[in-house]
C-alpha positions, 0 to 999 in steps of 0.5 A, spaced: 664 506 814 658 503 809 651 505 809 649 498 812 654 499 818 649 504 821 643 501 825 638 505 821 640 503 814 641 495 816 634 495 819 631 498 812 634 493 809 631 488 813 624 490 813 624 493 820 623 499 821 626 503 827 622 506 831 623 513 832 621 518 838 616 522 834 613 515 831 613 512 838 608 518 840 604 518 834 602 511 835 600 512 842 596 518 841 593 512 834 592 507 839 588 511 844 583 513 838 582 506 835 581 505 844 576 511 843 573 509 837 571 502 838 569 504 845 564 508 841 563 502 836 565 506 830 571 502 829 570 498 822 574 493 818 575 495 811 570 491 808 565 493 812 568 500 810 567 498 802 560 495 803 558 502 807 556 507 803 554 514 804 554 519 810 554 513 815 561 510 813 564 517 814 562 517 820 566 511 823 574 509 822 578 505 820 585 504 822 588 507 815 584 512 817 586 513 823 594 512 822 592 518 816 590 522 821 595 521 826 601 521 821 599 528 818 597 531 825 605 529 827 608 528 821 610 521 822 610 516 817 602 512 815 606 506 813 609 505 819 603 507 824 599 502 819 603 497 819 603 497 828 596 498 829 594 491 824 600 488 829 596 491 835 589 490 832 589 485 828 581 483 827 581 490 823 587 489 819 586 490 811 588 483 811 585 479 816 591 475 817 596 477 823 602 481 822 609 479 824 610 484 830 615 490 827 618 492 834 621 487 840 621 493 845 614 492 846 
């Protein structure tokens, strides 16, 4: 069998990650926490981030910082939760265009 039979590999290869139980509950627990934090109104994009110096920013979030907390808290993978969370959230990309979606079972 070669390595691009199995499903893992092929989706890899084509830029489409599989969504794993671990990151599938990593991003939930990250989406509850961008809700949180923009109910709080500290959810910022990161160019509100990079004009924002001093102990003010580091008191809010953006959504890197959140994909880096979850993903190090449950031991995910940042990439994958970051590049979700642009897909949901998209007014906070670091981009600010929006994402192609990276899942069809949602």
């Amino acid at each position: 069998m070669y390595a691009f039979d199995q499903p893992s590999a092929r989706s890899a290869y084509l830029g489409q990650p599989s969504r794993s139980a671990v990151t599938s509950c990593a991003f939930d627990l990250a989406c509850g926490r961008v809700e949180q934090a923009m109910r709080a109104g500290k959810l910022m994009t990161p160019a509100e981030a990079h004009a924002l110096a001093g102990p003010e920013a580091r008191s809010k979030e953006t959504l890197f910082s959140i994909a880096r907390t979850v993903a190090w808290e449950t031991d995910s993978d940042q990439d994958m939760l970051l590049r979700q969370l642009a897909c949901r959230y998209p007014r906070f990309d670091r981009t600010g265009r929006r994402s192609r979606p990276l899942m069809s079972d949602e």
